[in-house]
C-alpha positions, 0 to 999 in steps of 0.5 A: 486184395493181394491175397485174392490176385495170388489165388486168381493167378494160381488158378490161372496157372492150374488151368493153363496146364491142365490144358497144355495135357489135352490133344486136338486136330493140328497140321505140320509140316516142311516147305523145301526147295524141290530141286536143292532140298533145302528149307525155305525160310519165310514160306507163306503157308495159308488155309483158303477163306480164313485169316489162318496161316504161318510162315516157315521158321529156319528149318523150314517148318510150320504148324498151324494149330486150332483147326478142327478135323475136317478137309481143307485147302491149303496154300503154299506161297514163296516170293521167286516160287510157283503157288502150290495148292493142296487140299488136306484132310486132318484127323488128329494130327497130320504131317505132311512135306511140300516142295516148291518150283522156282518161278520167274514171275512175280509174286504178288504179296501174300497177306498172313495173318495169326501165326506169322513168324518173325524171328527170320530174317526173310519175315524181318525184311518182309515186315520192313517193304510193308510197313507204314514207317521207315524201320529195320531190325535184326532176327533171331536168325541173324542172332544165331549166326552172329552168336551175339550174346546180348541185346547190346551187341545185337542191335550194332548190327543194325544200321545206323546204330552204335554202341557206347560203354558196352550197353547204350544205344545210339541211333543216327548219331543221336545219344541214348537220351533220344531212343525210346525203348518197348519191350513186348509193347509195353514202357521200360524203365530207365535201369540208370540212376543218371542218364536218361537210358535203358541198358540193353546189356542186361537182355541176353540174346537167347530170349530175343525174337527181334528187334526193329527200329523205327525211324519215322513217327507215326500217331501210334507211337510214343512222341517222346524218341527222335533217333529211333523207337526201339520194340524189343520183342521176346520169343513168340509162340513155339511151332514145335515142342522142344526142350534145349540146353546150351553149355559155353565157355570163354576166354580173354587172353588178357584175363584168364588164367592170369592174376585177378584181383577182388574184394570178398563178396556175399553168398549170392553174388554168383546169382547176381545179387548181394543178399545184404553182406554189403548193405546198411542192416535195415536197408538204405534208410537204417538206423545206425548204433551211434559213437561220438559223433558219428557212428559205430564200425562193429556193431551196424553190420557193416562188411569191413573187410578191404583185403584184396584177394587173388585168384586166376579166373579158368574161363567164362561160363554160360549156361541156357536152357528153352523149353516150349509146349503147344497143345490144341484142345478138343474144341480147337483152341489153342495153349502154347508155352514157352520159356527160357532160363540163362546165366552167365559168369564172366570176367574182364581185366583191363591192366595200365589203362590211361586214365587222364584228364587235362586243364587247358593247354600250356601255351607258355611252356607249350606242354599240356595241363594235366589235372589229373595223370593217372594209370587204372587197373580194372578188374570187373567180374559179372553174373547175370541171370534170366528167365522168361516165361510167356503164355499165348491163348487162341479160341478155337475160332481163330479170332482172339489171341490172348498172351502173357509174356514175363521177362526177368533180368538180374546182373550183378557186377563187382570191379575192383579199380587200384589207380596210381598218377598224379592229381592237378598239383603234381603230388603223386597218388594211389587210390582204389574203388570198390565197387558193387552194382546189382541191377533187376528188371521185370517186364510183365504184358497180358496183351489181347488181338481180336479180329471183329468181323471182315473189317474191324479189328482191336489189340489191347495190352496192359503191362508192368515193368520194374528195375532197381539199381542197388549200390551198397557200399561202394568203398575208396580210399586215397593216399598221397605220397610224402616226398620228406619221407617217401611214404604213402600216407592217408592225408585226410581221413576224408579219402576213405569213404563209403556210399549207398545208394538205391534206385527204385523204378515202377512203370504201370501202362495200358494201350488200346489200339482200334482198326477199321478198314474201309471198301469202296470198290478199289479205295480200301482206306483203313481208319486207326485209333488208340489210346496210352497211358502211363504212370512211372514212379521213382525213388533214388536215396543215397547215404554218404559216410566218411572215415573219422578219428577224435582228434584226427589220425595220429601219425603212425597210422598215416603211413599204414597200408590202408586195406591191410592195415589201417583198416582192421578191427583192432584199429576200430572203436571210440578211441579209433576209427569211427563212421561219420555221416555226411547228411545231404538230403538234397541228393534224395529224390522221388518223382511220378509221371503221368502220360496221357496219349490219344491218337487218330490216323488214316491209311490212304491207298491211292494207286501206287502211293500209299499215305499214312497221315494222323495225329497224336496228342500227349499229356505228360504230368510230372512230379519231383520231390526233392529237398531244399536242404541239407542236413533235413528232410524238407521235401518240396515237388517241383512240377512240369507238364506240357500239352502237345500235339504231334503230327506225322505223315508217312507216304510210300510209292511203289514202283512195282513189287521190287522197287519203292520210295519213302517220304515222311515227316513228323515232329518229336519231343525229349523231355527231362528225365527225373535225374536230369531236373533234381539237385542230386550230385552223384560222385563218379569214379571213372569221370573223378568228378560229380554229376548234377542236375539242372532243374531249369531244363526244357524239354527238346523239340524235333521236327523229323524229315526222311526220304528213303528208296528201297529194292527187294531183288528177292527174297530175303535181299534188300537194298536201301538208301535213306536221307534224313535231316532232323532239326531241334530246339532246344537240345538237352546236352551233357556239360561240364563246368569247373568249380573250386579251380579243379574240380569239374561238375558234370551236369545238363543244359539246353542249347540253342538249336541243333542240326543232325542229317545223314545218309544209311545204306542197307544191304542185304544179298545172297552171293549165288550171282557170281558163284558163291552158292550159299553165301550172302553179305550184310553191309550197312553204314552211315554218313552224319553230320551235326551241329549244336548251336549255342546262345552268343556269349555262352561258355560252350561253343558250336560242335557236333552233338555228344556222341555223334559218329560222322560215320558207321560201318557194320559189314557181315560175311554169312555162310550157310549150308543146310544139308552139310549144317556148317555155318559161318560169319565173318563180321566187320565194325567201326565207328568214326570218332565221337565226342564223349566228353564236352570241352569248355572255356575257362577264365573271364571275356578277352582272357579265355582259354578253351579246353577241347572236346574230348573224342573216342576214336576209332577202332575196327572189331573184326568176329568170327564165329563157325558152328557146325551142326549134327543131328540135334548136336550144335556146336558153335566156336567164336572169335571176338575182337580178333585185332583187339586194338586200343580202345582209345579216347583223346583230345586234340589241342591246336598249337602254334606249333601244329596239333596236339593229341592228349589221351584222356583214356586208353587200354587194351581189351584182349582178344576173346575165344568162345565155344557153345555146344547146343543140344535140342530134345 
């Protein structure tokens, strides 16, 4: 069977470029404004009688492909611009310029179908006053002029986002738990071993086309979100051949050209990937050479070298490279390709970040309880690297549209932590952590669009994803000060230790959408229907190993440097150092999920409202095996599935052609994740404490509410306010309890009931009105309020739900001149302060004492990016976190003598300073 799939793909491949050589009858051109000259972005360009057209990229360019020779009319529309209508005669390929008048009226809205393009940010905001669902997004052309480097600092330009650990999304205050994420249409697998999230750092910018969030269900979306459903949608169809490179550098005044500490790493970590100098030989399940009673250091492969090496790190390096081909066969059709290749090299220090965690406050001594009382220096260096290539295929009669999109990730990252404090007993340690991680993703859709006549229409996708998270040998040790000798010692061989782990995930899914629109004299209702399903399957193994020596280390050992010393060769063998297995089949897990959905809807244009009512039904089946017990394999499924419908209804009036109102409701779900119902604890380093599941979970219901207004002055500008209010039952919440009187376990509980409601403002205006020709001004934030409520007599109190941010503020100055090709962005970010730990009570009923919720407080990023461009030359020089103030996270104890602020964790990041240079062909 595999063999037969290689040669038909092969085949398919063959033909794809044979045909990408054969040349046929097409039209391009430039749309500017007659009086400035320059391009108009998002020009609606359409051939009379047929569904036919496209819209203007950046510069103003189009082209539409698939015809045949012939004459035509064409016609030129732009909101706030005279109509232009041209008739046309193509032999071959033609090229033309057409240059629109301003106008004073009103537009009516222009209806494109085939090759909109929706990478601009006209075409974004265009997409956002007609769509059925409360959304918004960013562009690529908003992309370019920010120089975001990945998916992650993209989206936080969008509002009512935020960001957390540098990668997770939050929407509307509500964790990553609560986001559902597509690429290209199609399901994502969570790239985290234990949180229910997808990594949007791993996506580079340069591949992106868009991003939109929807906010407000609808039946043909998945239930499963509730904060937002993110569609990250990669680069589309080329309007144009081309063929780019990019080179940039970076720097970070705290890292580079300064002393940076690592371990020896394998020949491909510069791709990504450890390429098994770091694995168990065999992979994660191998058999290894026994000794005593455990196993042999020598002779299993294993890398044993702890040395800490030094280097001075010269600079960031980035390197990208998009190429596209659109060619039209003789009968019209069209085979168009595209694709991306990027990679990047970079660096980041982090020197004397506090790294603390507390007991509850010493009333007594009136002075904190520190469990932990530490300072960390971290050094992380990360490579990533990527690749898309995407296929689209249109018949000469422009009512199919076939593509096939790839997507490939791969990051790798090695950091290095030394830590020096004090741990809950107040005896002095140093500790250190090595630390690899590689992650892959693969994200694959063969996706097909037909227009069925004047008044049916069906799309169809089936897609596979892939991402594995592979762990191999993350190393520590611990050494603990002898106060009789004043010596650092190993205390217990337990100290040193070493891990493995592996995440494997696979999602197969499939979705067919239906549309018929309806005409009875001005009522034109339109009737939707669909289908999805999707099969996941995941497998997480781990292997834990500690040090051991028969009889026990002797004491001239104990007092050895432990990497330079203690751990060499010599030391190693039946009579020394040896591996010892610590066998907990409990933290092994598989599970397999099935999602049935069906969905039906009706869009009810009735005068100035349009309704948008209907229903989805989901059927989610869900297997975990995981083992009873520790020292064998004794898989046991547990399994849970739920049936439910989801009803939404979302309803628009609209003013005029300016002005309109929204109102929706709908109600959502969260279910556990596989990680979050399995027995599997998992150590944390940062956290010094273990994470574990709760096979008791339930999954959260959600009812939905918003109400929103918005003004599109003209185009490109927009200006919105919208009301949310979102009430769950039984939210899923990160928790953490104390076991062994230090210890904390980290782990997830249903509370009672929770409540988040808000307010976001949107806007989005050119700055001509009061002289500043040119210019234009982003501003967006967002005002939330939550409250988790928990069962009367449980440990947790009422507070605001994890991570939620009673505030949000993104603000973005823009300047750009086409003729002059000088841009600039001057850009502003903060979030109010959040929890991010949860506190606890400690101690029995009428003797509790409280430890407080841990918060990250609230810092202003401030970028400034200016690039300049000369012919096909692009150069592009940013300046990131220009006040680089303290990343801080704290807690606040209230004492008899006033509040008490304790930081938990703090450092300071640097500032960054970036240059690209980009050249097109």
């Amino acid at each position: 069977m595999m063999k037969i799939q290689m040669k038909g793909m092969s085949l398919m491949v063959i033909l794809l470029m044979l045909a990408l050589t054969v040349q046929a009858a097409a039209l391009r051109g430039t749309v500017t404004d007659k009086a400035t000259k320059e391009p108009l972005i998002g020009a609606a360009v359409q051939l009379s009688g047929t569904s036919t057209g496209a819209i203007t990229d950046m510069d103003g360019n189009f082209e539409l492909a698939g015809l045949r020779n012939g004459t035509y009319k064409l016609i030129i529309s732009y909101i706030s611009y005279c109509t232009q209508t041209v008739e046309v005669t193509i032999n071959g390929l033609l090229e033309m310029k057409v240059e629109l008048e301003p106008d004073n009226q009103l537009l009516g809205e222009v209806v494109v179908v085939a090759d909109a393009k929706k990478n601009t940010e006209n075409a974004i905001i265009a997409q956002q006053r007609t769509s059925l669902v409360m959304q918004t997004g960013v562009s690529a052309q908003q992309i370019t002029k920010t120089q975001d480097k990945d998916a992650s600092e993209v989206i936080r330009r969008v509002p009512g986002i935020s960001i957390i650990e540098e990668k997770f999304v939050m929407v509307r205050g509500l964790s990553q738990r609560y986001n559902n994420v597509w690429i290209n249409n199609s399901a994502v697998p969570s790239s985290e071993a234990d949180a229910r999230a997808f990594s949007f750092d791993i996506i580079p910018s340069s591949q992106l086309d868009n991003m939109l969030v929807v906010k407000s269900p609808a039946p043909e979306y998945p239930a499963d979100f509730s904060g937002g459903f993110i569609l990250v949608n990669t680069k589309d169809v080329p309007g144009s051949n081309l063929f780019a490179v990019s080179v940039g550098a970076g720097l970070n005044d705290r890292t580079h050209f300064k002393d940076f500490r690592y371990n020896r790493g394998s020949g491909t970590d510069f791709l990504g990937f450890d390429h098994g100098f770091r694995s168990l030989k065999g992979g994660i399940n191998a058999v290894l050479d026994p000794m005593n009673n455990g196993y042999d250091l020598l002779n299993n492969g294993l890398n044993n070298d702890w040395t800490v090496k030094r280097r001075k790190p010269m600079a960031d390096l980035s390197l990208s490279m998009n190429f596209s081909r659109r060619r039209v066969g003789s009968n019209g059709s069209t085979l168009a390709m595209l694709g991306t290749v990027n990679y990047s090299n970079s660096y980041k220090t982090y020197l004397d970040m506090d790294n603390n965690l507390f007991g509850a406050y010493d009333t007594t001594h009136d002075r904190s309880n520190y469990l932990r009382k530490s300072v960390d220096d971290q050094y992380n260096h990360q490579v990533r690297a990527g690749a898309m290539l995407n296929f689209t295929y249109v018949p000469a009669s422009g009512n199919s549209r076939y593509e096939f999109k790839n997507i490939f990730n791969q990051l790798g990252k090695d950091r290095y932590t030394y830590r020096k404090g004090t741990d809950a007993q107040n005896d002095y340690e140093e500790s250190a952590e090595y630390y690899y991680q590689s992650r892959t993703t693969y994200n694959g859709q063969f996706t097909g669009k037909h227009t069925l006549g004047e008044a049916d229409k069906l799309d169809w996708s089936a897609g596979y994803s892939y991402a594995n998270r592979n762990m191999p040998d993350r190393r520590r040790y611990t050494t603990v000060l002898n106060t009789e000798t004043n010596q650092l010692e190993v205390e217990n061989l337990n100290e040193i230790n070493r891990e493995f782990s592996r995440l494997d995930e696979h999602i197969l899914s499939a979705n067919v959408n239906y549309q018929h629109d309806f005409s009875f004299g001005d009522f034109t209702p339109v009737l939707k229907a669909g289908a999805y399903t999707e099969y996941r399957t995941r497998e997480y193994n781990t292997r834990f190993f500690i040090y051991s020596w028969k009889n026990g280390l002797p004491g001239a050992y104990k007092v050895m440097n432990v990497p330079d010393e203690l751990l060499q060769e010599k030391n190693y063998g039946e009579n020394g150092l040896y591996l010892l297995e610590q066998v907990d089949w409990r933290n092994n897990y598989e599970g397999n999920n099935l999602l049935s959905a069906g969905y039906a809807g009706v869009n009810l244009p009735l005068g100035k409202w349009n309704v948008y009512a209907g229903v989805r039904f989901e059927h989610n089946g869900m297997e975990l095996v995981s083992h009873t017990q520790k020292n064998e394999k004794s898989p046991t499924s547990v399994f849970y599935t739920y049936n439910d419908f989801f009803p939404s209804v979302n309803a628009a009036y609209r003013l005029n052609d300016k002005h309109q109102f929204r109102l929706s409701y709908g109600r959502t779900v969260n279910r556990p994740e596989f990680r979050e119902v399995s027995s599997s604890v998992y150590y944390d380093f940062d956290l010094a404490s273990n994470v574990q599941g709760n096979y008791n979970l339930k999954p959260a219901y959600i009812d939905n509410l918003d109400f929103g207004y918005e003004l599109y002055p003209s185009s490109g500008e927009l200006v919105s306010v919208s009301l949310f209010y979102k009430r769950f039952k039984n939210p899923i919440e990160w928790t953490y309890t104390v076991s062994g009187g230090t210890d904390l376990v980290y782990s997830y509980i249903n509370a009672k009931g929770a409540d988040n409601y808000g307010v976001e403002v949107d806007i989005r205006k050119n700055l001509d009105f009061i002289g500043m020709r040119h210019f234009s001004l982003s501003l967006n934030g967002a005002l939330i309020k939550s409250k988790v409520k928990f069962e009367p007599g449980a440990k947790e109190e009422d507070r605001p739900m994890q991570g939620q941010s009673p505030y949000l503020i993104n603000a973005g100055l823009f300047y750009q001149h086409a003729g002059s090709g000088w841009n600039a962005a001057l850009l502003y970010n903060r979030i109010g302060k959040r929890i991010i730990g949860v506190g606890r009570s400690l101690g029995t009923a009428g003797n509790e004492v409280r430890v407080p919720d841990s918060y990250e407080m609230p810092r202003n990023a401030v970028d400034l990016s200016v690039s300049k461009k000369i012919g096909d030359l692009e150069i592009k020089v940013a300046m990131r976190d220009l006040l680089a103030e303290r990343v801080s996270f704290k807690q606040f104890e209230e004492t008899a003598h006033g509040e008490v602020k304790q930081i938990t964790r703090q450092y300071k990041p640097g500032h960054n300073f970036n240059l690209n240079i980009n050249y097109t062909f």
